[in-house]
Structure formats: C-alpha cells, structure tokens
C-alpha positions in Angstrom: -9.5 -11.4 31.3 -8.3 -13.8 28.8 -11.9 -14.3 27.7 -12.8 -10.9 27.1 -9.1 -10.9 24.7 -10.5 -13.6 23.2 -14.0 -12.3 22.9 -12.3 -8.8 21.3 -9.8 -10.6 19.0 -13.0 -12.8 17.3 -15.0 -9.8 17.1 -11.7 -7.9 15.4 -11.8 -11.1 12.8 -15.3 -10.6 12.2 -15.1 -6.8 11.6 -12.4 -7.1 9.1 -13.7 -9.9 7.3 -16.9 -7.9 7.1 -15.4 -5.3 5.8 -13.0 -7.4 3.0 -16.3 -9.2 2.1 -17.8 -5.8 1.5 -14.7 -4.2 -0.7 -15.2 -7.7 -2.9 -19.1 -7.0 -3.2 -18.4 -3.3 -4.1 -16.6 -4.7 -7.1 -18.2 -4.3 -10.6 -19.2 -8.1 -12.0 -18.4 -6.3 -15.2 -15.3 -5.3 -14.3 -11.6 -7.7 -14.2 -10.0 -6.8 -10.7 -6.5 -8.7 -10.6 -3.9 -8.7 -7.2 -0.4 -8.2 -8.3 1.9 -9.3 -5.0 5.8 -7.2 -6.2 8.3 -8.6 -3.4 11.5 -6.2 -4.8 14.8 -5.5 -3.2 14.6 -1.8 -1.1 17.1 0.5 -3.2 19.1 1.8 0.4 19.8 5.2 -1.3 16.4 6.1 -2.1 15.2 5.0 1.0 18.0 6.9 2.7 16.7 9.9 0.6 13.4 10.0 0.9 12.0 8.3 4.5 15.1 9.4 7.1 15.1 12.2 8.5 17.9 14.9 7.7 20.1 16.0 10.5 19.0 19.8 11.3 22.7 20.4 13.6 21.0 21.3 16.4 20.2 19.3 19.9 18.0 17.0 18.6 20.2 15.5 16.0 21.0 12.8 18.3 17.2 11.5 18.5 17.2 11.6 14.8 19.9 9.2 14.5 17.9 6.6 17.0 15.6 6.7 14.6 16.8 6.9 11.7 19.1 3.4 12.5 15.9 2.1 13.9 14.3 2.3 10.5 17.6 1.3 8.5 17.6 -2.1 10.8 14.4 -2.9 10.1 14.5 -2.4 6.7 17.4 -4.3 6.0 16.7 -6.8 8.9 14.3 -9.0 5.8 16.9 -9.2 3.6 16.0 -6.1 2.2 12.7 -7.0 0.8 9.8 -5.0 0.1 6.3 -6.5 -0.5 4.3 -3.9 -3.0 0.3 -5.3 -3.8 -1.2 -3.6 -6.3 -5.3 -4.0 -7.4 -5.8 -3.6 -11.2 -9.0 -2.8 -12.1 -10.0 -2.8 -15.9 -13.5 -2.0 -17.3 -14.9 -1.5 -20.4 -17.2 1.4 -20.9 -18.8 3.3 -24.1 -17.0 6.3 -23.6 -14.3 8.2 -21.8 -16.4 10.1 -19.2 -18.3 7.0 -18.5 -14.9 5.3 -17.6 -13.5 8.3 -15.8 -16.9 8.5 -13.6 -16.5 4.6 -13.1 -13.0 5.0 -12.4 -13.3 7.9 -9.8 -16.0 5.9 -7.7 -14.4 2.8 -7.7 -11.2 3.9 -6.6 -13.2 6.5 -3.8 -14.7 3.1 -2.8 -11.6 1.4 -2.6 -9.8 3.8 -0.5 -12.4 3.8 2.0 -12.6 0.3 2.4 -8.6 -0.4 2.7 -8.8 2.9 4.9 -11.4 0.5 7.4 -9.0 -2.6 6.9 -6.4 -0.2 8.3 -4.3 -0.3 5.3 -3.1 2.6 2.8 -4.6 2.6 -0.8 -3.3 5.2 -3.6 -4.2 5.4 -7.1 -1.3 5.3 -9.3 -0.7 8.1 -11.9 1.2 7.1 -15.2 5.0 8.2 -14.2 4.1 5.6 -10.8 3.0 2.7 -13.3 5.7 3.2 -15.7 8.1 3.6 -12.8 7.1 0.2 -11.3 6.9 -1.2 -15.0 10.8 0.1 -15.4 12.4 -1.4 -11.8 10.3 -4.9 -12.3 12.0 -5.5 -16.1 15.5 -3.3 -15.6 16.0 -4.2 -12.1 19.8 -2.4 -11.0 19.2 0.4 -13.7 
C-alpha cells in the first residue's frame, strides 16, 4: 500500500513537472515573461463583502455562520496575509492586431496550462492592474 502511494505521488511529481516544463516551452523566446510574487495584508471588509455568504433569515442561517467563521479563521489565522503571483508577459510586435492575436493565444495557452497545474489563471483588465498598482504604492488608502 505504501508503495503504490509512493508509486502515485512520483508519478503526480512527474505529471506536473511535465506540464510546468511545457507552459515554459509554450513561451515566446521573443517575448519577456517576468513572476511578480505580491504578499499584501487581506483588507477584512472587502473580504467580508465580497467571499462570505450573506445571512438569508431563514433555517439555514446557522450553517452559514459555520462557514463563514471557518473562512474568517483561516484567513486571518496567517497573519492576514495574502500571496497574489502575477506573470507579465511583454512582446513587441509590428502592429496592434499582431499583438492582440499574440496576446489572445498566449494567454488561452496560459490558462490551459495553470488549469492542468490545478491552479486559476485570469487575465487582468486595466481597472485590475491599476487597482493592484494603487493598494501596492498607497497601501491603507
């Protein structure tokens, strides 16, 4: 029993390091791709306001506060912290179609390989990068 763990957890290793080696390769040599790690304090009334569930006053109310304290301990259980990584990737290309094309397969691509990896990967509008850009300079404002 322990072997066939084993066995499993090495071939789990070996699928997801498979699958990272081929999101590098799918990479552009032309292209700069840059890892930004953001560890940021979690603001307790947005989270508050936007991931617990409201109370509906009805019988189940008391299931939503199990879980809603469940999630308030374990966000505030790591001294609040939230890790955010984000991949930059900056090309340069003779026009703006050719960039939006380039931009629109390289970010399907990159959703389907963090999608394998079992993470989440979403592309960023411009309120999202000026937002992040705002709360990592004017943190408290």
């Amino acid at each position: 029993m322990i072997k066939t763990l084993k066995t499993l957890f090495k071939q789990d290793k070996e699928a997801m390091f498979l699958e990272y080696s081929e999101l590098l390769s799918a990479l552009d040599s032309g292209a700069t791709t840059k890892i930004t790690i953001n560890n940021r304090r979690l603001n307790k009334a947005d989270f508050e306001q936007t991931i617990l569930i409201p109370m509906a006053e009805d019988d189940l109310d008391k299931y939503r506060k199990e879980h809603n304290k469940m999630l308030l301990d374990k966000a505030t259980g790591a001294n609040s912290t939230v890790q955010d990584k984000y991949v930059t990737v900056s090309v340069c290309k003779k026009n703006i179609e050719e960039a939006r094309n380039y931009f629109a397969r390289v970010g399907a691509d990159l959703i389907g390989h963090f999608n394998r990896l079992g993470s989440k990967c979403t592309e960023l509008n411009a309120n999202d990068k000026l937002r992040i850009f705002h709360d990592f300079y004017r943190t408290g404002v």
